[in-house]
C-alpha positions in Angstrom: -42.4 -6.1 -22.8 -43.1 -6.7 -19.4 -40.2 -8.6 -17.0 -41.2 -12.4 -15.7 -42.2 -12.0 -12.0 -41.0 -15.8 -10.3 -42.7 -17.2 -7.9 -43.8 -20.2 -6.7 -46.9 -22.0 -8.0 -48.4 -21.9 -4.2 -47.5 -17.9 -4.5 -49.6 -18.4 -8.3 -52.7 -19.9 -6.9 -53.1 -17.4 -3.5 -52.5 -14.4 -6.6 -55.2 -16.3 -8.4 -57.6 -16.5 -5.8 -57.2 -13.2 -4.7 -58.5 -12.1 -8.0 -61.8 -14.2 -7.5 -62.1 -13.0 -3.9 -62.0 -9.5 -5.6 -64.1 -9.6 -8.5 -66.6 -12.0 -7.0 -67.2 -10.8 -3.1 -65.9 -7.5 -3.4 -66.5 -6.1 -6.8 -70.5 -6.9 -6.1 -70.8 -5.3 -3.2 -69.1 -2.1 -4.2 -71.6 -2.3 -7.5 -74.9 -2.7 -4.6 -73.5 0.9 -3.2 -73.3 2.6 -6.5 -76.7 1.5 -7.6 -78.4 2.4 -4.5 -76.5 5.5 -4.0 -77.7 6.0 -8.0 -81.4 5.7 -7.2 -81.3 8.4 -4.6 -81.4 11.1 -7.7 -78.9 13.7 -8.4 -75.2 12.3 -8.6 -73.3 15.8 -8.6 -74.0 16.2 -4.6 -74.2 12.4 -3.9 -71.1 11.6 -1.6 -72.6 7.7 -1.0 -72.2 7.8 -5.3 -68.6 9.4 -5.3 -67.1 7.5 -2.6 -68.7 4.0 -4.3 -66.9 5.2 -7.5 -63.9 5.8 -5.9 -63.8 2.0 -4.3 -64.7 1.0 -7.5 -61.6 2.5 -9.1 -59.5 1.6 -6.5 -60.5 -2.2 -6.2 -60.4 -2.3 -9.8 -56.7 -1.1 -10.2 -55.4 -4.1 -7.1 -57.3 -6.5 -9.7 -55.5 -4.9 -12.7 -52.4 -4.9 -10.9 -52.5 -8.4 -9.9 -54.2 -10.0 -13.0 -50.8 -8.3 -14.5 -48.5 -9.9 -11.8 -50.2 -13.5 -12.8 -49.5 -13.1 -16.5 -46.1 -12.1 -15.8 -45.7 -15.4 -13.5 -42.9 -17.7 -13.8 -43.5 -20.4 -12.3 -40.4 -22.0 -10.3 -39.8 -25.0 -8.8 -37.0 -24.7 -6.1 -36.5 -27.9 -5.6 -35.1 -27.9 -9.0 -32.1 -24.9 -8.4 -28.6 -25.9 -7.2 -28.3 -25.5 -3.6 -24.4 -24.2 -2.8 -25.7 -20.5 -4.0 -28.3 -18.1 -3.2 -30.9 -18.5 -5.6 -34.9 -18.1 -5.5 -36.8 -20.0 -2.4 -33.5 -20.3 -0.7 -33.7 -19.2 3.2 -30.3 -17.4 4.2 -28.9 -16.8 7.8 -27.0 -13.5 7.2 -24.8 -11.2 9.5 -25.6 -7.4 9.1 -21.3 -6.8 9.5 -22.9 -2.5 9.9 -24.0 -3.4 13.1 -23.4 -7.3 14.3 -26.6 -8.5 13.8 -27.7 -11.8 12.2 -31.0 -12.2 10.8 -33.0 -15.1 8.3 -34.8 -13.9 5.0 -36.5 -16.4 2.6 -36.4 -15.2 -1.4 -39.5 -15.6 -2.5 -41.8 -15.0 -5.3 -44.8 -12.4 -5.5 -47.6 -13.8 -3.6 -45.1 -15.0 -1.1 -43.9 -11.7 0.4 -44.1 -11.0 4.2 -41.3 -8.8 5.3 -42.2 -9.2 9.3 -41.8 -13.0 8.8 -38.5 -12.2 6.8 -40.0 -13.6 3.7 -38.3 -10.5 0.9 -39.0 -10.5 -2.9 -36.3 -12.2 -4.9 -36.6 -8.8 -7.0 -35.9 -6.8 -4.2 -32.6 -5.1 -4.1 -31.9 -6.8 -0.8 -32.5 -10.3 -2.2 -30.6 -9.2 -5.5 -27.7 -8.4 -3.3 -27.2 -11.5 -2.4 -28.5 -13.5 -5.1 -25.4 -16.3 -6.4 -23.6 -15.9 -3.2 -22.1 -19.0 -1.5 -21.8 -19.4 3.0 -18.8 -17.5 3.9 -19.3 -14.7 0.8 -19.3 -11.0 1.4 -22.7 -9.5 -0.2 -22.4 -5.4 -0.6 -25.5 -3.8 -0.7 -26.3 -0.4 -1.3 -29.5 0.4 -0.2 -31.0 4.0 0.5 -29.4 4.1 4.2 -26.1 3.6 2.4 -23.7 0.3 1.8 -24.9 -2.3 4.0 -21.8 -5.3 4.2 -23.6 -9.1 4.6 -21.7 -12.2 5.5 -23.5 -15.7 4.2 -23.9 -17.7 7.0 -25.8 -20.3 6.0 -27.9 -21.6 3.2 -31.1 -24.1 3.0 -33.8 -24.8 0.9 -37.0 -26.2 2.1 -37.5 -29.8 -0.1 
């Protein structure tokens, strides 16, 4: 069995319609290459027919992939958490104590994700580190660069 992936149901619907983007603009177009490339005769020195396959099989695993994500959803409402603690949809002001720095990171679901807008995966080990964690708490994360020290700052959710 497969562990729930949360996420919002705004994060549900852009997976969703990703899928149909996919299979319906996509998927056809790759299927026009491989029957033209087809028609030109012998497949075993047809590059057009190998690098249409290829697309094919590489499309086809990002719809797998996120057709899986969907069925995994759990659907969360973050209006619905407490708000004293880091939790799922929360948006944190954190100070990086390694090296003085303060930065912002929203939690958020798959679908949601956007590193260069500070938008992490709840699953993340980042957002895991901090996960349950109240303003003036000490998160210690180890991450592959080594043990990174946090200090909660502040805490809001967006209503």
């Amino acid at each position: 069995m497969y562990d729930p992936i949360p996420m919002t149901r705004e994060g549900y619907n852009r997976l969703k319609k990703e899928i149909e983007r996919l299979e319906n603009e996509e998927m056809p177009v790759i299927l026009e290459r491989l029957a033209t490339a087809r028609a030109e005769g012998d497949l075993k020195e047809n590059a057009e027919y190998h690098g249409a396959r290829e697309s094919q099989g590489q499309l086809q695993a990002k719809i797998n992939d996120l057709k899986s994500r969907v069925g995994r959803a759990q659907i969360i409402d973050p209006s619905m958490i407490p708000h004293d603690e880091i939790r799922f949809g929360a948006t944190i002001v954190v100070k990086n104590l390694n090296v003085n720095e303060t930065m912002e990171y929203t939690l958020v679901g798959a679908g949601d994700e956007d590193f260069d807008t500070g938008k992490i995966l709840v699953t993340c080990p980042l957002a895991q580190g901090f996960l349950g964690k109240k303003v003036g708490d000490i998160a210690e994360i180890n991450v592959p660069a080594g043990l990174k020290r946090f200090e909660v700052l502040q805490i809001s959710y967006k209503d």
